[in-house]
N, C-alpha and C positions, 0 to 999 in steps of 0.2 A: 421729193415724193409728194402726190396728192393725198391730202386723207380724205379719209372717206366720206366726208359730207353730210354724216346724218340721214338716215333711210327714208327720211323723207323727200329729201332731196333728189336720192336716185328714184323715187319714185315720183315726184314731180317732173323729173325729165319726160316722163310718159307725154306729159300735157304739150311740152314744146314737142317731143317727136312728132306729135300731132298737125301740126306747124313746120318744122323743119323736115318735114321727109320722115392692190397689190399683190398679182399673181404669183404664188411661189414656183422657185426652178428648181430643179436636180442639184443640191449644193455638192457633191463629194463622192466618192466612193467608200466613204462612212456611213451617207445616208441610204437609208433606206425607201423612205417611197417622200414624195414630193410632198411640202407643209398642205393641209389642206386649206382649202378658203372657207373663206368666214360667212358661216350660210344666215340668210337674211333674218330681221328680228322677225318669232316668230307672230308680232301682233297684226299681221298685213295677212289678206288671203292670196292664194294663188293669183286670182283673176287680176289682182293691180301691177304682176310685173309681164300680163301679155303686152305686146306693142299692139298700139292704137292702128287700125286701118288703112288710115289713109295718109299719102305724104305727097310733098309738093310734087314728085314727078307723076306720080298716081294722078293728078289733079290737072295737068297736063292734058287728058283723054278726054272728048268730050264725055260730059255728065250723065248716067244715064239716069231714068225718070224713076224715084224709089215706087217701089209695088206700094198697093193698097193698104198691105199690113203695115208695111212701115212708114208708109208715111202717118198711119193713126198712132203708131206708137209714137214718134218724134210728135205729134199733136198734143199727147195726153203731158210729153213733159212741157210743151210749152204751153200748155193750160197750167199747170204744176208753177211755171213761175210764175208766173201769172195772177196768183192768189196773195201777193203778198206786194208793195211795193218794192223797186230795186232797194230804195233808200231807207224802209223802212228797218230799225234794229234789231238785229237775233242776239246777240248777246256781247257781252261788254269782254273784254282777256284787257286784262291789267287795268280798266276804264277808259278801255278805247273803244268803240261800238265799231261793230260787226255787220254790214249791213245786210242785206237779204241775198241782193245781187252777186256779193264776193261768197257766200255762202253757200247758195245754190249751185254756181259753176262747179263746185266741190259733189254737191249732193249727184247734179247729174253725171259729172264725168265719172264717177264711181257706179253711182245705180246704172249706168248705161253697160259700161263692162260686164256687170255681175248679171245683167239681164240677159245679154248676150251669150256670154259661154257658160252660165248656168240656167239658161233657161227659165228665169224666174219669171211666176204668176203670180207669186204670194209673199208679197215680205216683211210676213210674217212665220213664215215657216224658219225650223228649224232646220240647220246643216251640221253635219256632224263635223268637218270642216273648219265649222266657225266654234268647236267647245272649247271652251281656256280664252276666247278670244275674245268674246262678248259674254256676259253673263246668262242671256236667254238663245243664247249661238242663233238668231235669226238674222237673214240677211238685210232686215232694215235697222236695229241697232248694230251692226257692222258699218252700213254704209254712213249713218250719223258718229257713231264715232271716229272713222276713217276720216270725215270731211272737218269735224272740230278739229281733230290732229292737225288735220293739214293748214287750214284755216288760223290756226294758234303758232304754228311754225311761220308763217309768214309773217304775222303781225309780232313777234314777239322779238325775230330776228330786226326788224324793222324797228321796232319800238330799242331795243339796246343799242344799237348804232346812234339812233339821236340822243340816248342816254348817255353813252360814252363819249358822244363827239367824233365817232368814225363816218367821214363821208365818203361818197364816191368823188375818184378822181376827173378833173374831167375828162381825161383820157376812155376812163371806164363807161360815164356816160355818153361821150361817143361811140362805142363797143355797141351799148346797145341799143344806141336809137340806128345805128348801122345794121344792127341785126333785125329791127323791127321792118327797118329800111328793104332790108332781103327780103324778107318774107311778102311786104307787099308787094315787089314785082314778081316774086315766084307765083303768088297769085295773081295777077294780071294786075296789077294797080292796088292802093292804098283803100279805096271803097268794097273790092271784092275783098283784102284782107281783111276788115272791119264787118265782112258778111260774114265770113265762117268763121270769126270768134263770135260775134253772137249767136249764129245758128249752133255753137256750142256752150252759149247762155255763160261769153266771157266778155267781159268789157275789156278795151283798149288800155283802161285805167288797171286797172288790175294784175291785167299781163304786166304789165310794163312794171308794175311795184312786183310780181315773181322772179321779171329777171332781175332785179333790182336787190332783192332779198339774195338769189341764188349768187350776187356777183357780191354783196356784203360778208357773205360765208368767209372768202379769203379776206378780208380787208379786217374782220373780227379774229381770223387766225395770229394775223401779223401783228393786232395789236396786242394779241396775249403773250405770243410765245414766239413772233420774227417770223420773216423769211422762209427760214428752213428749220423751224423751231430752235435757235439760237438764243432763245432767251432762254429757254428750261434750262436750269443748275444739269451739272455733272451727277451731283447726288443724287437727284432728284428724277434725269432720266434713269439712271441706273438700278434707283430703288423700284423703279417700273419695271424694269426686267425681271428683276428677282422675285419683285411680287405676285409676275405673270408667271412663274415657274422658267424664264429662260434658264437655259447653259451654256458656258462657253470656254471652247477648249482651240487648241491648235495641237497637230502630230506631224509627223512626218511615217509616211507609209513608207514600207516596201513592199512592191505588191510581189502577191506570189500567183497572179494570175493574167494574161495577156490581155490584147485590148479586146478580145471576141470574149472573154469571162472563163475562157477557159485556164484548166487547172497545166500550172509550170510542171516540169520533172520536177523529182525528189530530189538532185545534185542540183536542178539550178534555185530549189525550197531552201535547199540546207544551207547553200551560199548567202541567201537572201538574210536567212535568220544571224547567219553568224555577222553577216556588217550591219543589222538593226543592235544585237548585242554589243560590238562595238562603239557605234555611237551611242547606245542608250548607258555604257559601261564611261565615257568619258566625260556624259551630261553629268554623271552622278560624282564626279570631282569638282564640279563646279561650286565655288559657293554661291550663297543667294543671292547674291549681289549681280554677280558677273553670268548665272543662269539666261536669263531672259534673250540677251545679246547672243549670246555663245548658241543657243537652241535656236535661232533665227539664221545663226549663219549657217549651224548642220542646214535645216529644215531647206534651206535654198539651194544647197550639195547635194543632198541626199534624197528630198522628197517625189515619190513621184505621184504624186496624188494633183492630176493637172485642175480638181477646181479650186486649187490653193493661186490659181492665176485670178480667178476672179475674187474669192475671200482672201486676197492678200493678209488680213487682221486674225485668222485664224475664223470657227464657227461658233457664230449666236443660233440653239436650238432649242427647240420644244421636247415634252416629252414624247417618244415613239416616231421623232422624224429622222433618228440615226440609228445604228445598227444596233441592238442591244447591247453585244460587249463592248463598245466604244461607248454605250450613255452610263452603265453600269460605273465605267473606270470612271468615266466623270465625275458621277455623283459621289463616288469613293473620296475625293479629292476634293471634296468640298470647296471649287471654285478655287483652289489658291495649288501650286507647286506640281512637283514631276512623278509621274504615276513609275512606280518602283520598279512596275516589270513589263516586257510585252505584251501587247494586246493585239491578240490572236481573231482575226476576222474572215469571212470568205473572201474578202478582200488581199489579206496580207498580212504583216506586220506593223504596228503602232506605237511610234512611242508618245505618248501624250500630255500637255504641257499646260495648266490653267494658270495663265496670268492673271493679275485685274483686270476686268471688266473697263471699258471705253466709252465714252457718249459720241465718239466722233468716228468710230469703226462702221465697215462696212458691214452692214446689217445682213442688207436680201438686197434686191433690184425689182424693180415696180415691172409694169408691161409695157411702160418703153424699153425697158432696160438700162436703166437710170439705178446706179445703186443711192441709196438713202441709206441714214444710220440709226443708231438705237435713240441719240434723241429727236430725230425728225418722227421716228417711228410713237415714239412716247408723248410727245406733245401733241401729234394727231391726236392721237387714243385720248389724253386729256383732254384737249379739246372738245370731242366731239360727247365725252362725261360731262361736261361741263355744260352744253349746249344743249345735252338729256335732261340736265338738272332744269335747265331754265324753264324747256316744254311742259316738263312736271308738274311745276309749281305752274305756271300759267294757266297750264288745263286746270289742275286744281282747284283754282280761283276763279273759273268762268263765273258769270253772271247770266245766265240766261234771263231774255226779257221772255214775258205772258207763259203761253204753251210750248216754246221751239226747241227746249230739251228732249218732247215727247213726241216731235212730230209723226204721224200716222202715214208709211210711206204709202200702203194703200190708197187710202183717202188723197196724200198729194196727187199722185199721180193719176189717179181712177183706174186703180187696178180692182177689176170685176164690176163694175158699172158696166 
């Protein structure tokens, strides 16, 4: 399983698409409607996950000449950088300085966006959009905090690597002097690439420590928690489960409804209930011991609930992602032994069975369709806590040098001059 990176991260992908050109399934006939995803943090506006413009096949066409208007707007920002040396310092994250130039590529590719599809003349104006987000919701303390964030995610990802002693392999730095390698002939040669990163007010230096950060991401996962998070304890994924609200159950259904969801007769209902009763009547002879086995061999006899093909391990669920009287019986059962009676669903019959909990079970499946488990699932999520905590405190401790906490985007830019 991939985790998720850090929202900066997928929002930095913006910057390469610019350059370059874990969804949940239906688990069951238990569940009820598919896990939702995980909608983004809310400290980001709209405008940072449109996709950028232009991409290398776009680029491909010849170029046409930009109008009047825009070529003074693309003026005003390159006056805007202009005011400040590349090398001169904006501010210090952990006592590493910040130059102008890595700072700016932030301020514009943000302020450019936000001009764009919000039409902005003032930014200083307030959005309602931006409330909770910034403290004065205008869209120039948006965009200064957006470009610190980003700006403090790179440096800081970069700064723990040589802290820790994680390098890149040289396999990896092959990776991406290969992909810098692309990009220049997608643009007709290495000096045309070198044009449109600065005409996006990027340096070559720069890019190259983003990809650089964004390929440290994995190589800082492995060092915490492996591979495939195989370092995280049993207990330790598990206590992540529990503490996110999972559940986890195994049944064996008999359904009393056909594969179109339509309803069986009452003679082939009543057959159905009396061999769920039977099997559920000889699970409850079982002892403790000899349960778990004995219920796996019914469950592969009996069951006909076909996404037991793909959760062979039984279901790890959330609250309101299975049918209410199948999460009900659950939570009855407090995670341990055999629910006493059937469990009556528009689905069928259930008899339903909480073993312990797993680190090595099959969770969900990603959008390859790659199933992953609850502790790859767990040490993602750690992980990427853990790499929240870092940007925290980073940001925290900025240093800004002179004025460049307060910069006046009007004023940079010559908006209304």
């Amino acid at each position: 399983m991939k985790h998720r990176h850090i929202a900066f991260f997928l929002a930095a992908a913006l910057l390469l698409t610019l350059l370059a050109g874990c969804g949940g399934q239906t688990k069951s006939e238990t569940q009820e409607t598919p896990a939702p995803t995980e909608a983004p943090a809310a400290t980001e506006a709209p405008a940072e996950t449109e996709a950028p413009a232009e991409t290398p096949e776009e680029t491909s066409e010849p170029e046409e000449e930009p109008d009047p208007e825009e070529a003074a707007r693309m003026a005003r920002y390159q006056a805007g950088y202009e005011k400040f040396a590349p090398d001169e310092t904006v501010m210090l994250i952990n006592d590493e300085p910040v130059p102008w130039a890595d700072y700016y590529s932030w301020l514009y590719d943000i302020a450019n966006q936000m001009e764009t599809n919000y039409e902005v003349t003032d930014w200083n104006e307030t959005r309602a959009e931006l409330d909770g987000v910034v403290p004065d919701s205008t869209f120039g303390s948006y965009v200064r905090k957006a470009a610190l964030g980003y700006v403090v995610q790179i440096a800081t990802i970069l700064q723990k690597t040589k802290e820790l002693g994680v390098e890149l392999t040289d396999a990896q730095r092959d990776e991406i002097q290969a992909t810098l390698d692309g990009y220049a002939e997608n643009f007709g040669g290495q000096e045309e690439f070198e044009k449109l990163l600065s005409d996006n007010f990027l340096t070559m230096d720069y890019f190259y420590r983003q990809n650089e950060a964004m390929t440290q991401i994995n190589n800082l996962y492995k060092e915490f928690y492996g591979e495939k998070g195989e370092k995280l304890s049993e207990e330790d994924a598990i206590a992540y489960l529990q503490d996110n609200g999972y559940l986890y159950a195994k049944h064996i259904l008999f359904k009393t409804v056909d594969d179109n969801r339509e309803k069986l007769s009452d003679e082939e209902i009543a057959g159905k209930k009396a061999e769920a009763e039977a099997v559920l009547a000889e699970l409850k002879q079982c002892s403790e011991s000899d349960l778990p086995l004995r219920f796996d061999a019914l469950m592969q006899q009996h069951n006909e609930d076909t996404g037991m093909l793909r959760f062979p391990d039984g279901y790890y669920f959330q609250a309101g992602e299975m049918v209410p009287v199948f999460e009900n019986a659950v939570r009855e059962l407090e995670g341990k032994g055999l629910y006493p009676e059937l469990v009556e669903s528009e689905y069928g019959f259930h008899i339903i069975f909480c073993p312990p909990m797993s680190a090595d079970h099959v969770l969900e499946y990603d959008s390859n369709g790659e199933p992953y488990s609850p502790r790859a699932m767990a040490s993602a999520a750690l992980f990427d806590n853990m790499m929240d905590g870092w940007f925290e405190e980073a940001e925290h401790n900025v240093k800004y040098v002179g004025d460049f906490a307060d910069l006046d985007l009007n004023e940079l830019f010559g908006v209304g001059n």
